[in-house]
C-alpha positions, 0 to 999 in steps of 0.5 A: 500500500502506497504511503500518501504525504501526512497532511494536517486535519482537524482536532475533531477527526483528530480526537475521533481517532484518539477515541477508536477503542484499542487503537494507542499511539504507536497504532495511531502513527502507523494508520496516518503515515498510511492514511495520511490524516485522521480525517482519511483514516476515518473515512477509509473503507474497510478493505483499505484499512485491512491493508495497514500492518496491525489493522485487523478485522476487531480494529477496521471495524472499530475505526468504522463505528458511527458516532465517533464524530459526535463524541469528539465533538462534545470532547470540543466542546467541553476543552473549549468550556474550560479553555484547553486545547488538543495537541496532535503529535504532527502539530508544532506545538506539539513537544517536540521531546516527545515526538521521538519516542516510540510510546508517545501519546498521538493526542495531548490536552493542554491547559494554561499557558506553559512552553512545552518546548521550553528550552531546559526542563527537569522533572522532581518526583518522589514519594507521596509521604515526603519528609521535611528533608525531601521537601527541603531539598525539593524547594533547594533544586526549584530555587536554584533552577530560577536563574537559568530559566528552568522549566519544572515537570512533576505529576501534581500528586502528593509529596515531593510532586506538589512541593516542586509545583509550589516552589516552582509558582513562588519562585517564578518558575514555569511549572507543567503538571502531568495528570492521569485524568482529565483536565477538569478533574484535579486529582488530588482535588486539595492541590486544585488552587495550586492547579490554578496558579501554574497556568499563569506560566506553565499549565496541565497537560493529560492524554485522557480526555475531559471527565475522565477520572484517575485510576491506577493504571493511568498513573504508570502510562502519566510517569512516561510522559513526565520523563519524555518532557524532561532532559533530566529527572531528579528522584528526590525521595521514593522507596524501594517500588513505586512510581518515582521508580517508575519514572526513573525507569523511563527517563533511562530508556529515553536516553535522559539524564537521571539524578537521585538524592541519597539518603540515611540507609535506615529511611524507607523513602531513601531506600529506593534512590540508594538503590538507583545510585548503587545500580548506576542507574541514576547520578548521585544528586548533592548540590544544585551544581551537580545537576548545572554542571552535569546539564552545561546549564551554567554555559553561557547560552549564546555559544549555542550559535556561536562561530562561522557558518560551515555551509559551504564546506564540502563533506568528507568522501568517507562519511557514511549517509547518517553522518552526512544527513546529520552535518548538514542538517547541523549546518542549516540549524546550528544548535539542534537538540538530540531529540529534534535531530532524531524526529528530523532525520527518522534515526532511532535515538540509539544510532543517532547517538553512535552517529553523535558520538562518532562525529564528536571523536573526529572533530566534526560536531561537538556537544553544547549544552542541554544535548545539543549540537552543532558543527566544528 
């Protein structure tokens, strides 16, 4: 089956296609970069739709049911009640950190006025029953943060998730909250004035559609997409299982820089952070400088693009095609993040940052801060 260019389509057929029972994000990619726009998708005959890897009779029929349209529109008009909007993963609001991964959700919904695509963010999750020592070291990071324009990622929750979000508003601090409900259900409902306050400058952000409320399955798929906003996780407190561990988990599978705060070996909330330092699987946080440094947010930003352009300088006859569509596209965007540089060029992350690393070792690119790059 021919693969028609993707087109743009409207947040009605959009949402529509979000609702087919069964049809996640990774099905969702597949049927428009086949179809080419929900709005095709959705009017395709059966046959046609039988003709996509992973579309079977169950799912054909499924896309196929009416009353789809109508459901979506009554979602429309309960975002457009509250003042929220939809975000396609082909729209260019859309977070461009997530576009790459492979587990994104297709749909997002947004309230408030955050950047989605802010230049620096950090996501601070821990435990439910965070210590005073938690919430100081929460409240430690978030100032520390303010000078270099950080946004800050955490799941309105309980704990160290609410203490980074109310840091975040006193300091000033663009602030995101990820939820496992809808965006008119505040879950917890007591954290629903601090909800209120983030909007100003950062906002709440949900796949799930207005009027759905929390269940416990949501919360495990809501730690993916915290991680995938981030270019670092900081796990403040957590015991030995839950969903900070959870996050953690994702931020490494994404390639992401994971950071964890020690703490006494008799403490049930530090158990969990010991155990990510001991098993190498996160960078042991002390200060808010082990974070800057490790990040290169203390590097003076304009050094992204500093320099003379390279455009005209001829590639090298032994670069392989990877290494020579990353140059080039390096030389017309001087400064392009990891993440952006893999959505552009269709390259996983993991080869992409072989590539990286071997055009780094020859003197061709070099790394700039926040896992950008750009061409020697």
């Amino acid at each position: 089956m021919e693969r028609p260019t993707v087109s743009s389509s409207s947040p009605l057929h959009q949402i529509a296609l979000s609702l087919v029972p069964g049809v996640g994000g990774v099905l969702i990619r597949q049927l428009i970069s086949y179809g080419g726009s929900a709005e095709a998708v959705l009017s395709a005959p059966t046959a046609k739709l039988l003709k996509i890897p992973g579309v079977g009779e169950v799912t054909a029929r499924s896309i196929r049911q009416p009353g789809l349209l109508a459901t979506a529109e009554q979602v429309l008009r309960r975002l457009e009640k509250i003042g929220a909007t939809a975000l396609f993963y082909t729209d260019e609001t859309y977070p461009a950190r997530l576009k790459t991964l492979y587990d994104a959700p297709a749909l997002l919904y947004k309230l408030g006025n955050a950047d989605l695509n802010a230049p620096r963010t950090l996501a601070l999750v821990g435990t439910r029953q965070a210590t005073d020592y938690g919430r100081r070291i929460t409240e430690e990071i978030v100032q520390a943060m303010q000078p270099y324009g950080v946004s800050i990622i955490s799941g309105l929750a309980y704990g160290i998730d609410i203490a980074a979000h109310r840091a975040s508003v006193q300091t000033g601090l663009p602030t995101v909250g990820v939820m496992a409900s809808g965006l008119d259900v505040i879950y917890p409902s007591v954290h629903s004035r601090t909800a209120q306050e983030m909007q100003a400058l950062g906002g709440l952000l949900t796949e799930h559609i207005p009027g759905t409320k929390p269940d416990p399955r949501f919360f495990p798929a809501r730690n993916r997409i915290i991680a995938g906003l981030s270019d670092a996780t900081v796990i403040v407190e957590a015991a030995a299982k839950g969903g900070a561990l959870i996050t953690a988990e994702y931020a490494n599978n994404y390639n992401r820089d994971v950071f964890a705060v020690p703490g006494q070996v008799s403490q049930q909330f530090s158990a969990g952070c010991n155990k990510l330092i001991r098993e190498n699987k996160a960078q042991i946080y002390t200060t808010p400088n082990d974070l800057i440094e490790a990040m290169n947010w203390d590097q003076d930003p304009n050094s992204m693009t500093a320099g003379k352009s390279s455009a005209s300088v001829p590639l090298p006859l032994d670069f392989t095609a990877q290494e020579s569509q990353i140059v080039s596209m390096l030389r017309q965007h001087p400064g392009f993040h990891i993440d952006e540089l893999s959505w552009q060029s269709q390259i996983n992350m993991g080869a992409l940052a072989s590539v990286l690393l071997s055009l780094e070792f020859r003197g061709y690119v070099r790394s700039l801060p926040g896992k950008r790059y750009e061409v020697v």
